[in-house]
KOLVEXLO-207328 format. One record per atom (N, C-alpha, C): x, y, z. Coordinates in steps of 0.05 Angstrom, whole numbers, padded with zeros to 5 digits, always signed. Layout:
! residues N
XYZ/...
This chain:
! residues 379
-01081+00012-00361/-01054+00010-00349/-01044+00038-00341/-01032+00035-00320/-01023+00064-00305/-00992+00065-00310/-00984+00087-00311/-00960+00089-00308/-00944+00112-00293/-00926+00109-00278/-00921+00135-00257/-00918+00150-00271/-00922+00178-00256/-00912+00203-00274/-00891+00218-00255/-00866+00195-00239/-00856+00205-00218/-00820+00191-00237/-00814+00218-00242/-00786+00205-00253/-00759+00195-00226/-00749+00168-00243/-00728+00156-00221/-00703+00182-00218/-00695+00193-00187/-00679+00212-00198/-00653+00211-00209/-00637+00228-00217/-00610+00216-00238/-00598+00212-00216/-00575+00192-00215/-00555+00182-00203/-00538+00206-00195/-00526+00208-00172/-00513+00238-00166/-00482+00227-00181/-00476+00260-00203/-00445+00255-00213/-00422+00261-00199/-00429+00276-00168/-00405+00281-00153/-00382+00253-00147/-00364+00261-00142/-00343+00247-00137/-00318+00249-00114/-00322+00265-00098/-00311+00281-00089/-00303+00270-00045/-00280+00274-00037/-00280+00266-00016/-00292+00284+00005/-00302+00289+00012/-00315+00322+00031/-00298+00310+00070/-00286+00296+00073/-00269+00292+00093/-00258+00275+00102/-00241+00273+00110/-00215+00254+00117/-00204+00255+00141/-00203+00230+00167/-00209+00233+00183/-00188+00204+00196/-00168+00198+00216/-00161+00177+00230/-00169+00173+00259/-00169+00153+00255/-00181+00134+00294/-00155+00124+00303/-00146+00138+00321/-00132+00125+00343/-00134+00130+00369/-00126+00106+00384/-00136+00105+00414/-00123+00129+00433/-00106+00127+00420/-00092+00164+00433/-00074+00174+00417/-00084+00192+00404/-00076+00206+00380/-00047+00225+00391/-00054+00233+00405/-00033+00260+00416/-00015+00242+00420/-00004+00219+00410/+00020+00211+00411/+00031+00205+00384/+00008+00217+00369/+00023+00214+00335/+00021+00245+00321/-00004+00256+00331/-00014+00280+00321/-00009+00302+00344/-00007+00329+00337/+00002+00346+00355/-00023+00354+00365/-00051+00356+00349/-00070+00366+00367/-00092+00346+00359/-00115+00354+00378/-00135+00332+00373/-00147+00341+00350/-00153+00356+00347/-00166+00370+00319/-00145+00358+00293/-00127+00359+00295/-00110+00344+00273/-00119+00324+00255/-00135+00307+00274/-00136+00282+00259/-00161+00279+00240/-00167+00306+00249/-00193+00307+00215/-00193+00334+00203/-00189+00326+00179/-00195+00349+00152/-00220+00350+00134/-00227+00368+00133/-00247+00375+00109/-00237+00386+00091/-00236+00375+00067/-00231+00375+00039/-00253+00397+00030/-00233+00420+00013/-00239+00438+00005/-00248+00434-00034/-00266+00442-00042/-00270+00429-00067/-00251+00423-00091/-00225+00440-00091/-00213+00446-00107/-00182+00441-00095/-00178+00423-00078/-00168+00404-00065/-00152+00378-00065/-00141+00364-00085/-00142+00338-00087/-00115+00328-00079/-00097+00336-00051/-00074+00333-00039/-00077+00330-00015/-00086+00316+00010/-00090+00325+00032/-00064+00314+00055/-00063+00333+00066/-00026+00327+00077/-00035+00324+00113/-00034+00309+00131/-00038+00302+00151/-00003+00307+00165/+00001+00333+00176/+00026+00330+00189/+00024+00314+00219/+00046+00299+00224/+00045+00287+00256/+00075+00299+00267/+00073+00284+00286/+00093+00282+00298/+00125+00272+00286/+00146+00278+00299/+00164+00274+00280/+00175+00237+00296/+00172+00237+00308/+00177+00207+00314/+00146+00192+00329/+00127+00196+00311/+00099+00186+00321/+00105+00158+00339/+00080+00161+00352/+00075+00138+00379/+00075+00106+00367/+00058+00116+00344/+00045+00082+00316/+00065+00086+00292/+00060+00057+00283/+00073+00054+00260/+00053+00075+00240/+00054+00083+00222/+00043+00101+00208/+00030+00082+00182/+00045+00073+00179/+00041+00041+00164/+00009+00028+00165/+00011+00027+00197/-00011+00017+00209/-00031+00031+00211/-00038+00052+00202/-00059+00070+00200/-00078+00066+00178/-00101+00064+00168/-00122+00082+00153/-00131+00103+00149/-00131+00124+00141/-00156+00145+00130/-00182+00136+00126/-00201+00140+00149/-00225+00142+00133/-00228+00165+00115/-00253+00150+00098/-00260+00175+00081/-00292+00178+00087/-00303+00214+00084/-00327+00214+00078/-00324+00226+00043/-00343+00206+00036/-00347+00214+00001/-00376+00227-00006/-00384+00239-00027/-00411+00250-00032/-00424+00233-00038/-00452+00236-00039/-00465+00215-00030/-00472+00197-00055/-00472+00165-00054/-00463+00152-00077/-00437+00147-00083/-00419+00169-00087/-00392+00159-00087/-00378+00131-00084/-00358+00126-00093/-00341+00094-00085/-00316+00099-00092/-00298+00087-00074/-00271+00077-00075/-00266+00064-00105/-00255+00070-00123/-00253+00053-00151/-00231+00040-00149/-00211+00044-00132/-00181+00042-00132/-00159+00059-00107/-00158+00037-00099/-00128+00049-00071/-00104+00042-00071/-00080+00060-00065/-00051+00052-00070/-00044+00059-00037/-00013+00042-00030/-00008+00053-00008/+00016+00055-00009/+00028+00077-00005/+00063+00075-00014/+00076+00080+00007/+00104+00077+00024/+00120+00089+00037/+00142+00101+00029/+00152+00125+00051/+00176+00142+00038/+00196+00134+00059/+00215+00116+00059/+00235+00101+00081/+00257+00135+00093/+00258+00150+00071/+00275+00178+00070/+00261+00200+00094/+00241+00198+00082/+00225+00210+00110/+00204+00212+00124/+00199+00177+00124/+00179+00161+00140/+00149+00168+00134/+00143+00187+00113/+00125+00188+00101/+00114+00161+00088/+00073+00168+00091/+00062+00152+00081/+00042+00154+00066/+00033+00154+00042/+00015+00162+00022/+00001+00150+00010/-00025+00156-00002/-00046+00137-00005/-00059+00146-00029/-00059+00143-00050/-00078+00146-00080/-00098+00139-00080/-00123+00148-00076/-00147+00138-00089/-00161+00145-00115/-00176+00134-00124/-00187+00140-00143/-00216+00134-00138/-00240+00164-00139/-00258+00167-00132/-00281+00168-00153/-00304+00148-00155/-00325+00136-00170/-00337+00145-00164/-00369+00171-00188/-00387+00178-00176/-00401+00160-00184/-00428+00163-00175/-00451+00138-00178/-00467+00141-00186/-00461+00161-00222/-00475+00151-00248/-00457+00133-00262/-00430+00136-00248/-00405+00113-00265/-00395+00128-00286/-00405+00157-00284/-00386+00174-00316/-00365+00193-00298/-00360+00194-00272/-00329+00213-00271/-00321+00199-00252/-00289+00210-00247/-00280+00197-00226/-00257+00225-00220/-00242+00223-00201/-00233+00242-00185/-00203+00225-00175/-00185+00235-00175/-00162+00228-00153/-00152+00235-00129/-00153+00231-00111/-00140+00247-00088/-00115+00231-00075/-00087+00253-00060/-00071+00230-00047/-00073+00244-00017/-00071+00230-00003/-00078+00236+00028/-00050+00224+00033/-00039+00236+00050/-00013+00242+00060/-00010+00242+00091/+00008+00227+00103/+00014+00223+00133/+00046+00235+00142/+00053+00254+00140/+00078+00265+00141/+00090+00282+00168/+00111+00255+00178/+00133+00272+00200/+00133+00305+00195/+00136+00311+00213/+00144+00345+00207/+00169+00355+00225/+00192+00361+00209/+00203+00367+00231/+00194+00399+00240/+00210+00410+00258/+00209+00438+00273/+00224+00447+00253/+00218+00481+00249/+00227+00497+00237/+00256+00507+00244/+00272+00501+00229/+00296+00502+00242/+00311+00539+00236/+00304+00543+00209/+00309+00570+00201/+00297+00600+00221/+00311+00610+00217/+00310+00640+00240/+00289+00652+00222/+00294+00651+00198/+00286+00670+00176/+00268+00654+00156/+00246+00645+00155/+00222+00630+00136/+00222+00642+00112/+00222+00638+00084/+00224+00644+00062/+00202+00644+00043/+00182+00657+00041/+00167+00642+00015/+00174+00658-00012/+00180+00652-00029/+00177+00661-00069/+00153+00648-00070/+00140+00652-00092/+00117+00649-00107/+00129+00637-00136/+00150+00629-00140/+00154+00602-00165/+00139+00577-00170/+00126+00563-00147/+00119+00543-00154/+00078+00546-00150/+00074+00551-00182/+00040+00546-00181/+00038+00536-00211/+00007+00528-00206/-00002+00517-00224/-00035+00515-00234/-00042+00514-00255/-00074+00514-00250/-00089+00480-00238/-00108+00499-00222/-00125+00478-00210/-00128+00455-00223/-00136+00436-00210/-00125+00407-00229/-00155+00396-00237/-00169+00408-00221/-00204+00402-00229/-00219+00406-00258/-00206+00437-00261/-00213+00445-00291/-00205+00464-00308/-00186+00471-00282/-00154+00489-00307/-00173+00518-00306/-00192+00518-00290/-00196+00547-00296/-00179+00572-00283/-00166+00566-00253/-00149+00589-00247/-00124+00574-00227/-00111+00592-00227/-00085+00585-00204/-00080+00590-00178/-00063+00568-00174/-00062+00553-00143/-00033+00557-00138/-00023+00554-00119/+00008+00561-00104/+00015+00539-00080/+00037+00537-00089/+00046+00510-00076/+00075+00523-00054/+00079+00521-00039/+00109+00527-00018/+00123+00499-00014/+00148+00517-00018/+00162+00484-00014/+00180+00482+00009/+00168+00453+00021/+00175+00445+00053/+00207+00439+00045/+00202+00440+00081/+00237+00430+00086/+00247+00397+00084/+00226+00382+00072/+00235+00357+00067/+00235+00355+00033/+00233+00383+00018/+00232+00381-00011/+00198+00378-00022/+00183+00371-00010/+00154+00370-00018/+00146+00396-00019/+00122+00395-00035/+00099+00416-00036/+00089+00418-00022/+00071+00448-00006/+00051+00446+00012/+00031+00459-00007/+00015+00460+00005/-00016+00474-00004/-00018+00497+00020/-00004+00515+00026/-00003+00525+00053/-00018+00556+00035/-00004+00568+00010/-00027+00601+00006/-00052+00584-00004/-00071+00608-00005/-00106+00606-00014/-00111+00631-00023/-00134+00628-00042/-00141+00653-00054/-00162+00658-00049/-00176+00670-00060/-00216+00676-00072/-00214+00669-00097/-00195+00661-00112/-00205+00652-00140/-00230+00629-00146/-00227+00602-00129/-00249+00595-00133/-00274+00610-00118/-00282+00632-00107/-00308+00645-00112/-00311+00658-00131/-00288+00675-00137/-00295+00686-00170/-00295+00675-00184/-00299+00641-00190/-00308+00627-00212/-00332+00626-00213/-00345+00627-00194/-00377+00623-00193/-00389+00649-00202/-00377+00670-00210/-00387+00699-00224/-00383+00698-00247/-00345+00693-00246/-00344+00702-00278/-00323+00669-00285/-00338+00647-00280/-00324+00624-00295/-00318+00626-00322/-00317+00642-00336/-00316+00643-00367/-00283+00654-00372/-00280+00671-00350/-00256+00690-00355/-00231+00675-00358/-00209+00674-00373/-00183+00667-00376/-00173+00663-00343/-00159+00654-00347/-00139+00636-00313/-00130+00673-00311/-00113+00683-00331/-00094+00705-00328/-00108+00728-00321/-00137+00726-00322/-00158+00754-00316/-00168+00745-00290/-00159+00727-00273/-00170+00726-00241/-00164+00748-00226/-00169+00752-00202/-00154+00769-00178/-00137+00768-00179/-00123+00745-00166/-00101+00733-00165/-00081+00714-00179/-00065+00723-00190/-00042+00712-00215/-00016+00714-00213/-00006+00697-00225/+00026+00700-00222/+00035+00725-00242/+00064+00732-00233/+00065+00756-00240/+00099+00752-00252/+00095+00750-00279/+00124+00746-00287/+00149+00756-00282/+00145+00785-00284/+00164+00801-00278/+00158+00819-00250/+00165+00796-00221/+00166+00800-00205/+00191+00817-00198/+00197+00824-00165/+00221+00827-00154/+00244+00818-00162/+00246+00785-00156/+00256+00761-00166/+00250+00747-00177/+00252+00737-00204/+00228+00718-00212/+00201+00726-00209/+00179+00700-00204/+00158+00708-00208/+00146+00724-00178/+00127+00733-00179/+00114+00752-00158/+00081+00741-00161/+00067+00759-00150/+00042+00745-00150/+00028+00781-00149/+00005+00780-00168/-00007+00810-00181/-00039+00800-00169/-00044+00818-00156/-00069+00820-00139/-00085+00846-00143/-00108+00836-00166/-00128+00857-00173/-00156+00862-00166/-00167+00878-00157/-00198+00878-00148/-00207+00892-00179/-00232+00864-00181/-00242+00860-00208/-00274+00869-00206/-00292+00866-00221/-00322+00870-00225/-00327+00840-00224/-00346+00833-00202/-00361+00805-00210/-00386+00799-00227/-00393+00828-00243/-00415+00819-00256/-00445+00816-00252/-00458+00799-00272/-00493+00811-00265/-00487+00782-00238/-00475+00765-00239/-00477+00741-00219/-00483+00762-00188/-00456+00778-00198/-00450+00788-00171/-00468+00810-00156/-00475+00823-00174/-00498+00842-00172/-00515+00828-00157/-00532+00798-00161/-00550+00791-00157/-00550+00775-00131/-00526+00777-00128/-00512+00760-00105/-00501+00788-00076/-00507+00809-00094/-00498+00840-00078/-00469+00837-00068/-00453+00822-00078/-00427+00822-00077/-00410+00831-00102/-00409+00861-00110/-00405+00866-00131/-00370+00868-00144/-00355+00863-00125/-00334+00861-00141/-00310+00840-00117/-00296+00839-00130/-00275+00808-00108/-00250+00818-00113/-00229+00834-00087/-00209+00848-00082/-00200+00820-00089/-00172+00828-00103/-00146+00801-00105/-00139+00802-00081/-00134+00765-00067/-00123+00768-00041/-00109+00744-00040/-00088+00742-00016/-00068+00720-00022/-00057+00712+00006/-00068+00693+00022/-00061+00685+00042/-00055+00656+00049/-00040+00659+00085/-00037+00629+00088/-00059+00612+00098/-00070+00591+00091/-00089+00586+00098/-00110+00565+00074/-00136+00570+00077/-00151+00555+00062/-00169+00577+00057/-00191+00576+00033/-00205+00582+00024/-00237+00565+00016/-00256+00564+00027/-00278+00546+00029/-00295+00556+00013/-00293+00544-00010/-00317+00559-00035/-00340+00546-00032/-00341+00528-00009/-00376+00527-00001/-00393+00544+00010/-00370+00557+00025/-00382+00588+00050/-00389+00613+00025/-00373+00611+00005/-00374+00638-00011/-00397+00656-00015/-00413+00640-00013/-00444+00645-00019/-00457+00658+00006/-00462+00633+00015/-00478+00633+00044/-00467+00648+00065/-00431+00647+00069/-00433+00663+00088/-00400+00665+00078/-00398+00693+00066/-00376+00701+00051/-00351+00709+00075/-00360+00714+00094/-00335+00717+00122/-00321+00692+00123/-00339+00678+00118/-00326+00648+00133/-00308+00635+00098/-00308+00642+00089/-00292+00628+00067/-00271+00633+00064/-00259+00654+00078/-00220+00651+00088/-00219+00650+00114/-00217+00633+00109/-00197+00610+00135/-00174+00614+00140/-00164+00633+00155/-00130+00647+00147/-00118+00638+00178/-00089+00627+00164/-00069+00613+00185/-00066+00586+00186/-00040+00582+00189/-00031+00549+00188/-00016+00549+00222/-00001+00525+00224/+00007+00526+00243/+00038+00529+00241/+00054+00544+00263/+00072+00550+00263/+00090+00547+00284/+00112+00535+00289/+00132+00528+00308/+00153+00546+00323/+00151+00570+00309/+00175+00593+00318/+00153+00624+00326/+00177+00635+00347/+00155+00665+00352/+00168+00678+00322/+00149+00690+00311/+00162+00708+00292/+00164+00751+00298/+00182+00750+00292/+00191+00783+00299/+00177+00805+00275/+00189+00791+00257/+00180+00816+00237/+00170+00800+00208/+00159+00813+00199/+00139+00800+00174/+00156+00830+00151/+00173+00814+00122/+00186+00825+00102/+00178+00818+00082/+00178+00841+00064/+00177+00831+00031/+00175+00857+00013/+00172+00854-00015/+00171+00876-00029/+00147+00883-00049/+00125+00906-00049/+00106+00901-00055/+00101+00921-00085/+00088+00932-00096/+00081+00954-00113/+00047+00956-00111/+00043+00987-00106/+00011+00984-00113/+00001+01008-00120/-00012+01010-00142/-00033+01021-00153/-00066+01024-00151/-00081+01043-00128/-00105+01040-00129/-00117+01041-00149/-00143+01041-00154/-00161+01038-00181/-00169+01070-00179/-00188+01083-00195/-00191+01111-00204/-00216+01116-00185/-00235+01097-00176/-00265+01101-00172/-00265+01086-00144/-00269+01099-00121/-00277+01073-00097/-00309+01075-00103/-00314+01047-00095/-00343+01049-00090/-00353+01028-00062/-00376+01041-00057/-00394+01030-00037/-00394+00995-00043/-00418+00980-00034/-00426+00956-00024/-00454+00956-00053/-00465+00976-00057/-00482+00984-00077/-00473+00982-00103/-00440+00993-00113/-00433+01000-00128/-00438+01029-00130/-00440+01048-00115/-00444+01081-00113/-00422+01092-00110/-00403+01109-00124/-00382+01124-00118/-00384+01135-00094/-00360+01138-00086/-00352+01149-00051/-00337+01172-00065/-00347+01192-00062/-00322+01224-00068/-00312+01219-00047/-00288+01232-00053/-00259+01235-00040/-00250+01212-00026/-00261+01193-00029/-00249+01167-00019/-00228+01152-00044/-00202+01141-00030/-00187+01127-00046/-00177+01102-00047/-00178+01076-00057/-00178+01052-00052/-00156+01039-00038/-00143+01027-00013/-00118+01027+00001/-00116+00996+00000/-00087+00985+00006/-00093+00961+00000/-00084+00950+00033/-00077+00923+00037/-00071+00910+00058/-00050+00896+00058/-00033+00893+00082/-00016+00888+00087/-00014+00874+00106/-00014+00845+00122/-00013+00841+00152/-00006+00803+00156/+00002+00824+00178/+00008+00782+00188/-00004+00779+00225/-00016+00756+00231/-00029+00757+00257/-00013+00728+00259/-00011+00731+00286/+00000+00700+00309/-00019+00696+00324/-00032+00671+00324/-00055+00674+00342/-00043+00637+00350/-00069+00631+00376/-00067+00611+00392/-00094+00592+00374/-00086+00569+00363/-00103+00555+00347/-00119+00539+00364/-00121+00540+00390/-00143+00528+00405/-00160+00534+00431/-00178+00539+00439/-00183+00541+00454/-00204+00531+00477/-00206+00528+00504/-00221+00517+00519/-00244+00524+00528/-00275+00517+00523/-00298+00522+00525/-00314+00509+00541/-00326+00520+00556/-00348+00506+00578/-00372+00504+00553/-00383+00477+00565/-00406+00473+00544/-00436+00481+00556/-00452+00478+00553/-00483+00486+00562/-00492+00472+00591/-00470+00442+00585/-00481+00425+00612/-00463+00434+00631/-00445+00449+00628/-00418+00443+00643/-00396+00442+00638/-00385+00423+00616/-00373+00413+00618/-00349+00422+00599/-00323+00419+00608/-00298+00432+00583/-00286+00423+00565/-00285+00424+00535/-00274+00422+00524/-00259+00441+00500/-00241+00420+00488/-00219+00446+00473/-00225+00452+00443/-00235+00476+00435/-00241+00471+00403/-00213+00484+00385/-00217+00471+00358/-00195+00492+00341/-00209+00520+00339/-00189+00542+00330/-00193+00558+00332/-00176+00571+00295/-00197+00589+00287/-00191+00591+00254/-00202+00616+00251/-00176+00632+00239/-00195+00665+00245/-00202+00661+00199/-00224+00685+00210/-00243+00688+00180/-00243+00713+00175/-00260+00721+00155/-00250+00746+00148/-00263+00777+00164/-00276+00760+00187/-00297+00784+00206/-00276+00788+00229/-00261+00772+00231/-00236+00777+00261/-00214+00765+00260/-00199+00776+00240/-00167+00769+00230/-00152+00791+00247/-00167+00808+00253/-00151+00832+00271/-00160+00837+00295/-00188+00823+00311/-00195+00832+00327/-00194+00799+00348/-00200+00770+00340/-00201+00748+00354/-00182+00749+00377/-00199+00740+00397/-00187+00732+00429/-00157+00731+00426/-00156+00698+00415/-00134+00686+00414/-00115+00700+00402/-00108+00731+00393/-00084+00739+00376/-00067+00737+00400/-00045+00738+00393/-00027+00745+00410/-00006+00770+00403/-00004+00762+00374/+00017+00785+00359/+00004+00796+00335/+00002+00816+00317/-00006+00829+00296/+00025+00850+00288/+00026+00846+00255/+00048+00859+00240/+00032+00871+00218/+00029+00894+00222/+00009+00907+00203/+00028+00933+00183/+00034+00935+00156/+00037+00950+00148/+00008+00977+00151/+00019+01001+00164/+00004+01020+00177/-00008+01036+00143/+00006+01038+00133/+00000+01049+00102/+00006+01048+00084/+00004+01025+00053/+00010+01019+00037/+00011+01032+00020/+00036+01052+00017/+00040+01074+00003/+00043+01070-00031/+00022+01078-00042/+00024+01077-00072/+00055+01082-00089/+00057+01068-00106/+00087+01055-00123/+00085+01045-00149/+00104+01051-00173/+00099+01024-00195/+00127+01017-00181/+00145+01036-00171/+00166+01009-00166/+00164+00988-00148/+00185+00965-00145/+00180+00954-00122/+00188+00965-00094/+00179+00961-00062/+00179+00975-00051/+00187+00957-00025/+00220+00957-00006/+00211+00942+00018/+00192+00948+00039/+00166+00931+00043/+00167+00933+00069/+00170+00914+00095/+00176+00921+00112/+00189+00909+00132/+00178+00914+00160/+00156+00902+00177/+00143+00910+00201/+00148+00888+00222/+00146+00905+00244/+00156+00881+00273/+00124+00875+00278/+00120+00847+00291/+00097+00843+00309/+00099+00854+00331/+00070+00863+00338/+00067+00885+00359/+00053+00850+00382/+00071+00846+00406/+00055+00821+00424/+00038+00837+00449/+00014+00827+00443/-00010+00828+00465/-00005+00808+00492/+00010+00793+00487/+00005+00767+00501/+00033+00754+00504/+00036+00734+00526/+00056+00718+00522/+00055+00683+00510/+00072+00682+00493/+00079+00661+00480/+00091+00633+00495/+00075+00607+00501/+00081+00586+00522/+00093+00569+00494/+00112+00569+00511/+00152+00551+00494/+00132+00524+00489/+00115+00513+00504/+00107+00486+00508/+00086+00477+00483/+00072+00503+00482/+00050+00502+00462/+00057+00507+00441/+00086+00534+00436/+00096+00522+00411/+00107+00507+00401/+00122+00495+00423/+00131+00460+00406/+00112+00445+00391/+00083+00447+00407/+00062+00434+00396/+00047+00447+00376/+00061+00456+00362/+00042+00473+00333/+00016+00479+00354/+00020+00501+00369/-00012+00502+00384/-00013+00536+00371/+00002+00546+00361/-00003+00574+00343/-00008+00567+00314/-00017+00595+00305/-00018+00585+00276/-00016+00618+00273/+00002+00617+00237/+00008+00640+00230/-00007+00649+00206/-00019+00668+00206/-00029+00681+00176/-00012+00711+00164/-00007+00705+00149/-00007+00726+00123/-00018+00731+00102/-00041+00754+00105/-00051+00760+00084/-00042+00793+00070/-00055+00782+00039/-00046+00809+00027/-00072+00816+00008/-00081+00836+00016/-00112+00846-00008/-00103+00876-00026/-00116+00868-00051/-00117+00900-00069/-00126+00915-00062/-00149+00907-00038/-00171+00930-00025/-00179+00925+00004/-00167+00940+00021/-00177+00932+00048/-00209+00929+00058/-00218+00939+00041/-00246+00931+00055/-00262+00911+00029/-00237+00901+00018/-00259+00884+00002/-00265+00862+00011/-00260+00854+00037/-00280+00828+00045/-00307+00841+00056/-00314+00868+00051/-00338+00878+00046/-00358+00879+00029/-00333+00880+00003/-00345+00884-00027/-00343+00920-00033/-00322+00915-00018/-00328+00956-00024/-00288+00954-00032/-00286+00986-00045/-00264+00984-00062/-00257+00985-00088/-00244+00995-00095/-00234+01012-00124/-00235+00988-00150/-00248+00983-00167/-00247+00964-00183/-00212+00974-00197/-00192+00956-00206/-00171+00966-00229/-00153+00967-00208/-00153+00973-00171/-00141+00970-00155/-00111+00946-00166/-00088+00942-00160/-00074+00922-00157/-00044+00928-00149/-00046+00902-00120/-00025+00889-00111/-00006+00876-00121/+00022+00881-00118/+00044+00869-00131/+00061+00852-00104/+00068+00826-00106/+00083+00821-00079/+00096+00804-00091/+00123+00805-00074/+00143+00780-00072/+00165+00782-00054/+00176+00758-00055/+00198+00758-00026/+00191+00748-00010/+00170+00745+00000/+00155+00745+00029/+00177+00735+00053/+00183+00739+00072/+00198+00722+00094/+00188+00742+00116/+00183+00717+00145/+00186+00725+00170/+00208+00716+00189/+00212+00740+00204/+00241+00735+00214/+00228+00725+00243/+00246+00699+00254/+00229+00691+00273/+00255+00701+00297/+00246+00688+00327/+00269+00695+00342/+00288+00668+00342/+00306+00687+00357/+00331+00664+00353/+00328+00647+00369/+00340+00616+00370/+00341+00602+00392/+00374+00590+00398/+00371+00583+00424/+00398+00571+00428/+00407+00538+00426/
């Protein structure tokens, strides 16, 4: 009697949605761009907010989400709720992997947006919380003008879990900071990643804190591309405000880990306006429009900028410190395209400007709060 010596393989335990996506026959009458109508779900993720239009073309009602799930995965359970207050529509699932030992929740969200009506955009850093996956570090929530949460900042915390997952939530880069400005603030430190990191030649991860997403699939493979910086934005903005404190670290070092004499660790400061789409001839011919998402190789240099607000030198402080910079515009701003969320705004803030290198003063740290951009007026 024979018997294989080929084991059945284990059932995959993921659970997870990896994208979310609607079909309609002409979208640009519910959604502002074509790219809108699909998201890829970031691992650490489980909120996904679909903004439309503020008086969409369809009942919203009448819609689905598809989902892509990992592979095996299943729907265990779906809810569908409406919000009559502000025509919002929301959907609960509950996500089955296919050994049948975890499950996952996600709510996918269809939400009116109105236009930004404020001159002056506001963010505090009061509302965060730890990741809901496994409580290892913290996440930051902004709160919209209909009272909801967004998911609008992103960190590197989930890549520095993959180095030093062991570490306390309060020993990340990036942390809330009790005794902010006002309230809380947010404390941005460039840390050591360890023998992981060593081996990975990414030896240490500047604290950084922007608007946008963060893709801890890229972290690895291709560490540029895992900030995703900029959302979309409805107003020209003038000047980018807030109040910061910073302390370099004692030691800069190389990409090696090799001390740099006379070099001293500087941190970052900046906000870019760029055009979130653009039009491409393809190989055959032919044109079409892609989104457009700056990363961490051309946040200062991409086509599409139009405006950049760069603090020129982040002058070392324990107090807190205003600063206050105008956008410098390359370009002119079409009234038409910003009605249509066709810009998108980033603000980022790092402990070490060249730590999307891996170079930079370990002990380095950023202090921020207040944040607001002053947009222009309208009549």
């Amino acid at each position: 009697m024979f018997t294989s010596c080929f084991k059945d393989e284990p059932l995959n335990a993921e659970c997870d949605i990896e994208a979310v996506y609607f079909h309609l026959d002409e979208p640009l009458g519910t959604f502002y761009q074509l790219g809108d109508t699909l998201q890829t779900v970031m691992s650490d993720d489980n909120d996904i907010v679909f903004n439309v239009r503020r008086e969409p073309a369809v009942d919203l009602s009448s819609l689905e989400p598809q989902l892509v799930l990992t592979e095996g995965a299943s729907v265990k359970s779906a809810a569908k709720a409406g919000d009559e207050a502000t025509g919002a529509v929301r959907w609960r699932y509950v996500i089955g992997s296919q050994d049948g030992q975890w499950s996952r929740t996600y709510n996918v969200s269809l939400v009116p947006t109105a236009r930004t009506v404020q001159d002056t955009v506001h963010y505090d850093f009061e509302n965060f919380e730890l990741e809901a996956r496994e409580h290892k570090y913290y996440i930051w929530h902004d709160e919209l003008a209909d009272g909801t949460f967004g998911n609008n900042w992103a960190t590197g915390n989930a890549g520095y879990r993959m180095s030093m997952g062991n570490s306390p939530a309060d020993q990340y880069p990036s942390v809330p900071l009790a005794d902010g400005y006002d309230g809380y603030g947010v404390r941005l430190t460039t840390l050591s990643t360890g023998p992981f990191g060593v081996m990975a030649n990414m030896r240490l991860a500047a604290g950084n804190f922007f608007l946008g997403r963060f893709d801890v699939g890229s972290a690895l493979t291709d560490a540029m591309k895992a900030t995703c910086m900029g959302i979309p934005f409805d107003r020209k903005p003038l000047k980018l405000q807030g109040y910061y404190k910073y302390t370099p670290g004692k030691v800069y070092q190389d990409k090696d880990a090799k001390p740099v004499e006379g070099k001293t660790d500087a941190a970052d400061i900046y906000a870019v306006f760029y055009r979130n789409a653009e039009t491409v001839t393809t190989a055959d011919g032919k044109t079409e429009t892609r989104q457009v998402m700056l990363h961490g190789e051309d946040t200062k240099t991409n086509p599409n900028i139009v405006a950049i607000a760069q603090v020129a030198y982040v002058k070392p402080t324990t107090e807190w410190t205003l600063f206050d910079v105008t956008f410098d515009y390359t370009g002119d701003v079409d009234p038409d395209v910003l009605l249509s969320r066709g810009y998108n705004l980033a603000i980022v803030f790092s402990s070490s400007v060249d730590g999307n290198h891996f170079q930079g003063a370990i002990g380095s740290q950023l202090c921020i709060d207040k944040v607001s951009v002053v947009c222009e007026k309208e009549e």
